[in-house]
N, C-alpha and C positions, 0 to 999 in steps of 0.2 A: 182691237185695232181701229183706227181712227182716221179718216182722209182730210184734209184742210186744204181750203180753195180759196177764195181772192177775190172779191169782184172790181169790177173796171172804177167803182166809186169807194175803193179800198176797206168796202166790208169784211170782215173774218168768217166761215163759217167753216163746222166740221161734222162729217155725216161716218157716223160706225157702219165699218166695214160689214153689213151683214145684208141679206135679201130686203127691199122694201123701207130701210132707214131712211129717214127726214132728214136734209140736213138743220142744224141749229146755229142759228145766227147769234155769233158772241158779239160784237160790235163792226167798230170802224177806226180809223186812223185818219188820218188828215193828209198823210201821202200815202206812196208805194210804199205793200210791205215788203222789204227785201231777205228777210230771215224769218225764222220759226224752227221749234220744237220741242216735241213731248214729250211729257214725262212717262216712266217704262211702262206704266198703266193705260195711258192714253188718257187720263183723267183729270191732267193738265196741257194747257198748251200758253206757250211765248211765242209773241211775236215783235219784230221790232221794224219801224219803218223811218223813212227820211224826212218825218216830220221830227226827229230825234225823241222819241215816244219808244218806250217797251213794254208790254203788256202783257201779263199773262192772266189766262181766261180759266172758267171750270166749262168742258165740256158738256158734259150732262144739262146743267143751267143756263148754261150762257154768260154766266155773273162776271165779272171781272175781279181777280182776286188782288192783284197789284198794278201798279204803274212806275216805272221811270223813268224821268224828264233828265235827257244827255243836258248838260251845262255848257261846259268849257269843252267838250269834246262829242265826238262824234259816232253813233254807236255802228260797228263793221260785223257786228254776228252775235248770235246768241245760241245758249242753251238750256237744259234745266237738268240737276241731276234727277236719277232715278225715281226716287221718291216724289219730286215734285217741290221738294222741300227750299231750294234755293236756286237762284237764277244768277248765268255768270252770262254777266256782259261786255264783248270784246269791246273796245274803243280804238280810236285811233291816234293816242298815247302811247302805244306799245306796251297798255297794261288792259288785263279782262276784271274787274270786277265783279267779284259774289256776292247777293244779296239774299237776304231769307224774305224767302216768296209771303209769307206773315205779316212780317214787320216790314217791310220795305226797308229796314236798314242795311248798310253796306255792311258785310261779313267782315272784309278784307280783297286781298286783291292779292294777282299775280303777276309779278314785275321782272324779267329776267331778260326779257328781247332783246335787240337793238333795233330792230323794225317790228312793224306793225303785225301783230297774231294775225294768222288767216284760215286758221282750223283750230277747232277746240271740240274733245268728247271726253264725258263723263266715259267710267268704267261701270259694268252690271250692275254691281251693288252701291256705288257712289262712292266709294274712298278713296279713288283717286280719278285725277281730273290730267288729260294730256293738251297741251298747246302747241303749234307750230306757228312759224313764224317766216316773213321771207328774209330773215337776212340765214336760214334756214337750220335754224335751231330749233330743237325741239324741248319742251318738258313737262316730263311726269312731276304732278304735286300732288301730296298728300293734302284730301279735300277735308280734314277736319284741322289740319295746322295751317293749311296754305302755304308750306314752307315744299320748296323743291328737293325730290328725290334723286333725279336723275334725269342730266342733261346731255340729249344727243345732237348730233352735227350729221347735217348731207350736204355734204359743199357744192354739189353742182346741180343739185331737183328740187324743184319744188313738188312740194306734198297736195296731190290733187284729193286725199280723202287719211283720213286718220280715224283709228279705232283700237281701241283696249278690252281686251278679253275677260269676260266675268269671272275667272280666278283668277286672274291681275298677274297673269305667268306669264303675258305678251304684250307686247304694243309692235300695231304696223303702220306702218305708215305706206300710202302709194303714191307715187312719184310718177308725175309728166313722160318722163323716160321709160315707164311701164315697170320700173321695178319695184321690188315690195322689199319695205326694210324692217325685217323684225328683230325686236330686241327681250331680251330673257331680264323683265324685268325684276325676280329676285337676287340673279346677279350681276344684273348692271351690264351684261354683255347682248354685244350684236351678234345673232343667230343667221342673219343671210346680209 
C-alpha cells in the first residue's frame, strides 16, 4: 500500500505504507494535480492535472512510464486497471479513453453518455470497467472489447462513488441521497 501527496509546486510523491518509509519523488506537472490512481499493486501510479498532461509513474523508481497530452479536450479523471496495464482517461467529450500504459497508444474508448463521465472503476481483476455519468447513466464495459454490457439509469442521484466487485456479481453505485444501488451484474438486474 502506497500514500501519494502533492506539493504546493505540483510535485508527485508516494511513500509505502510501512514504519520509517522515504517518500519517492516521481516528478512534477505544470499545474494542479486534480486526479490520480493505482494500480492493485501499488506499483503503478496516474496522475492527471490542469496542465492537460496525464502521467503515469513506477513507484519504486520514480521513472515515468507514460505520458498524455489532452488535445482538443480536457482531461476530468483518471484511472488504471489493475494490473497497471492500461490507463483510461475521462475527458470532457462524454468519452473516457483507454490507453496501454506501454505504448501510449489509444486502446479505444468508451462512448455511450450524453453528459460528461464523472466516475469510472475498474473491477478486481480488470475485465470490466464501470462509468457513470451526470446525465445519470451508468455502464458496465467489458474492458478487453470495450463494447457495453449493461446500461443502468438513476433518474434523480447523482453517483457520489462507484465500485465493482472482484467477482463481477455486483456493481454499486452511491448516491448523494445516501442510497446504494446495487445491481446483479450477471443478470442484468437491480438488487436494491
Amino acid at each position: 500500500q502506497h500514500w501519494a501527496s502533492v506539493s504546493d509546486d505540483h510535485e508527485v510523491m508516494v511513500t509505502a505504507l510501512v514504519q520509517g518509509a522515504k517518500p519517492v519523488v516521481l516528478g512534477k506537472h505544470d499545474a494542479d494535480i486534480f486526479g490520480f490512481a493505482f494500480d492493485a499493486h501499488g506499483s503503478k501510479l496516474a496522475t492527471v492535472s490542469h496542465d492537460g498532461v496525464a502521467k503515469v509513474w513506477d513507484t519504486k523508481s520514480g521513472r515515468k512510464l507514460a505520458e498524455v497530452r489532452g488535445v482538443d479536450e480536457t482531461f476530468l479523471g483518471v484511472t488504471l486497471s489493475p494490473d497497471g496495464a492500461r490507463l483510461v482517461l475521462v475527458t470532457d467529450d462524454k468519452i473516457a479513453r483507454v490507453y496501454d500504459v506501454a505504448t501510449g497508444r489509444v486502446l479505444g474508448t468508451l462512448d455511450g453518455h450524453s453528459a460528461n463521465i464523472d466516475r469510472i472503476a475498474y473491477n478486481g481483476d480488470g475485465r470490466r470497467i464501470l462509468t457513470h455519468s451526470a446525465d445519470g447513466s451508468a455502464i458496465l464495459w467489458n474492458a478487453a472489447t470495450l463494447e457495453p454490457e449493461i446500461n443502468f439509469f438513476l433518474p434523480s442521484s447523482s453517483v457520489v462513488h462507484a465500485r465493482l466487485t472482484v467477482d463481477e456479481g455486483r456493481a454499486a453505485l452511491v448516491t448523494t441521497e445516501g442510497l446504494v444501488e446495487v445491481w446483479d451484474n450477471t443478470k442484468k438486474v437491480r438488487l436494491s
